[in-house]
N, C-alpha and C positions, 0 to 999 in steps of 0.2 A: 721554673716552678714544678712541684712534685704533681702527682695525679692523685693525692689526697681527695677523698672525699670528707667534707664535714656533714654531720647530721643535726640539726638543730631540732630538737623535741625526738625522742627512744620510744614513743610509745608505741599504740598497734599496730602503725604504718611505718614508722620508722623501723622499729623493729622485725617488724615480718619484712621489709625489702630486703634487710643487713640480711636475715637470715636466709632470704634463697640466694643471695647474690654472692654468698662467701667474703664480701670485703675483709674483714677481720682487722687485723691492724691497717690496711689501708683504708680503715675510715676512723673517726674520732667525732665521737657524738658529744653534745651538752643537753641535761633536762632540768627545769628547773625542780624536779621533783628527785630527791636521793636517791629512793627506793630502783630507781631505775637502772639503776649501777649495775647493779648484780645482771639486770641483762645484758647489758651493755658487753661486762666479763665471760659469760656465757657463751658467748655470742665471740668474741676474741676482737669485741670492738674496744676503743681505746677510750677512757671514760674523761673526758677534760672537764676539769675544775671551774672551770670558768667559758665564755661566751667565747672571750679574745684567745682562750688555749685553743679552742675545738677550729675557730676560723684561722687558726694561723699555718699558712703557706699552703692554705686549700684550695684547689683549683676549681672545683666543685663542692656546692653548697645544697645542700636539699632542706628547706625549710617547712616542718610536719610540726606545728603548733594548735593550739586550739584558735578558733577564728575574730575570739574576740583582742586575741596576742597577735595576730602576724603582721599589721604596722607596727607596733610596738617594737616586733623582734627586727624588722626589716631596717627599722631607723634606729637600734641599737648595735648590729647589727655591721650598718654600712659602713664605718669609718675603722671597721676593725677586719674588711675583708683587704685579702693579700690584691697585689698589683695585675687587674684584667681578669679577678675572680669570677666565677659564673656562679649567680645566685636564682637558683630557681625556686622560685614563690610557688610550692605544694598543696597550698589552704584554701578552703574552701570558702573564699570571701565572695564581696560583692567586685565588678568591673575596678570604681572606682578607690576604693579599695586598695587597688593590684595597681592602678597606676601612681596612687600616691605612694605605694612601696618601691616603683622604682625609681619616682624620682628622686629621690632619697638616694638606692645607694648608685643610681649612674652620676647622680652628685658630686659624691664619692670618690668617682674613677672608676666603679666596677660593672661588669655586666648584669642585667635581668632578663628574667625569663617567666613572663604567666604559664604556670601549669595547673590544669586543669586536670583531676584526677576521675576519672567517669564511670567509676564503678568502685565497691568494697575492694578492697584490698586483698582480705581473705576471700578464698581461696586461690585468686588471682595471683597476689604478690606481683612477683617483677612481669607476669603480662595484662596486668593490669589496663585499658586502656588509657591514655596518656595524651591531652591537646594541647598543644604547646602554641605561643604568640607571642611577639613582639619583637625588638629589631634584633636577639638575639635568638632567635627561636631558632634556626637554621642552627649555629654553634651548640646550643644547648640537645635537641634531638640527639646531636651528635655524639656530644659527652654522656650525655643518657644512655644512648645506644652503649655507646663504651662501657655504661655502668653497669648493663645486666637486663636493662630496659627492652621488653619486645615488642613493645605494643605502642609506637607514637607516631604523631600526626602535628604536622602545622597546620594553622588554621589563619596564618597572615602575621604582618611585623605590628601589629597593634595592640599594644597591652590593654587588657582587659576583654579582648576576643575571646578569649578563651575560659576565660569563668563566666565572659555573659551566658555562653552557649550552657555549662554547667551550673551557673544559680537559673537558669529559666525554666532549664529542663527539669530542675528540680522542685519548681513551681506545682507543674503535673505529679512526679514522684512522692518526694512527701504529703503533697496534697490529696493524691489516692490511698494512703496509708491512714492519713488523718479522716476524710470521709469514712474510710471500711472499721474505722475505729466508731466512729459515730453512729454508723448505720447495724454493727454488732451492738452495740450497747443498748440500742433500741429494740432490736430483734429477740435480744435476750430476753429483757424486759417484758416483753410484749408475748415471749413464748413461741417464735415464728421464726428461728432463725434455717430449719430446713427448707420451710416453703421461701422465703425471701431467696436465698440461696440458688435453689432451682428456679426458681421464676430469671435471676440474670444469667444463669447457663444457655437458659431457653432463648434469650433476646440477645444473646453475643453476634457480633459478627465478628468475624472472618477478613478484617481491614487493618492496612497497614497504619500507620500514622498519618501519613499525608491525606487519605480519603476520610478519617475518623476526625480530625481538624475540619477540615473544610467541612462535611457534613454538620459537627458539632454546634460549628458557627452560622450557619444557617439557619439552625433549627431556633437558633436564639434569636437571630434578626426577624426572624418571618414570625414566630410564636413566643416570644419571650413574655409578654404580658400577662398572657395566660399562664406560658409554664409559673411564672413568679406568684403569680396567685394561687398555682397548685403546691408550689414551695413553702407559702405562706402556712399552708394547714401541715406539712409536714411536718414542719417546724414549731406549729402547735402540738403535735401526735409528741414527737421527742419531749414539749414540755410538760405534757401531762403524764410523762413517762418518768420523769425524775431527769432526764438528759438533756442536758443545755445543746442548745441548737445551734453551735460556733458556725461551724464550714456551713450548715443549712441557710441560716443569717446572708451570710455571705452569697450562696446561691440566687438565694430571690433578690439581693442589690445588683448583682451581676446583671440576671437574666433581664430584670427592671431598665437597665443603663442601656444593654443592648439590643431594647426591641425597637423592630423600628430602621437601624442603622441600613442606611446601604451596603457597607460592605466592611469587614476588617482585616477579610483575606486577600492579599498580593492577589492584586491585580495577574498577573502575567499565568495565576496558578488557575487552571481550571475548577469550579466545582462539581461535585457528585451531582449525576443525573437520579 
């Protein structure tokens, strides 16, 4: 077999990889979108007309689709990868997800690989962090490596390992995005987005993750009641504001649920004194 790489989906990530990694003609992308051709050319990648051109006698497959396509493309896909092909699953899904895409194509006959992709791409590109899992993970690093890839890690032969750790994480991350969207919107409104502002400068700590979890979840087991009833009126301040109170909603059911609890944090992990 060649050392062909296929690219299934050219867009931001597919394309800014091809582009620091020089593939050029040793790779052969398919998008379902035309327009993408022209990068594809650009780029001196080789543009395949169809799904079964771009996988054929590729030994590496990097699948960079939108999230609600990568079972779709996975189990399109499998019965068209060449013989002991390595198809690594790039998409940003759920666990389960990632392992009905592999049983699909180790169905097949070919290999799979969860990748976890754990940063933007740009300006990263090829060192982009990279968590790879499942029984081909070990092979796959490998051919990554080979690809241009600087930055990967296994995290166990368990498909879905590896996007649990990235859809949870990004629980926190989007979910801090979506909050400062809702607490700006208010602030604006309200004419106070300097003193809001400074006021959380002022109460930052200086903690890593591990002390900022533990802490966080305490505060809710020990004082959740109250905090949810102080959430309560926030969530009233936003509605008299004109700003719907989604993620605030959601705070006071949270805080509500976990007062009270004995504990939620692993046992084995110390909490903050």
């Amino acid at each position: 077999m060649s050392g062909k790489i296929a690219l299934i989906g050219f867009g931001e990530a597919g394309s800014g990889f091809a582009a620091a990694a020089g593939w050029d003609a040793d790779a052969c992308a398919f998008d379902i979108a035309p327009d993408r051709a022209d990068a594809m050319q650009d780029l001196g990648v080789r543009c395949a007309p169809g799904l079964g051109h771009a996988l054929a006698d590729a030994s590496l497959v990097l699948s960079l689709v939108t999230a609600d396509a990568a079972f779709d493309v996975a189990k399109l896909a499998a019965p068209l990868l060449a013989d002991g092909a390595l198809f690594c699953d790039m998409n940003s899904v759920a666990p389960q997800t990632k392992r009905a895409a592999a049983d699909a194509v180790e169905a097949a006959g070919s290999r799979y690989a969860d990748v976890a992709v754990m940063a933007p791409v740009h300006p990263a590109r090829l060192n982009v962090p990279l968590l790879v899992s499942g029984r081909a993970a070990k092979d796959a690093a490998e051919a990554l490596s080979r690809a241009g890839f600087a930055n990967i890690r296994g995290v166990g032969d368990e498909v879905g390992r590896a996007s649990a750790i990235k859809m949870i994480r990004s629980v926190m991350v989007k979910g801090i995005e979506a909050l400062t969207a809702e607490m700006m919107l208010a602030a604006t409104q309200a004419d106070v987005v300097d003193e809001v502002l400074a006021s959380l400068d002022a109460s930052e700590k200086d903690w890593g993750w591990e002390k900022r979890a533990a802490y966080n979840l305490e505060r809710m087991t020990t004082h959740g009641l109250r905090r949810a009833a102080e959430m309560e009126e926030s969530a009233k301040t936003l509605t008299g504001m004109g700003v719907e109170p989604v993620m605030t909603n959601g705070t006071v059911r949270r805080q509500r649920e976990l007062a009270g609890a004995e504990t939620i944090y692993p046992a084995e992990r110390s909490k903050p004194a």
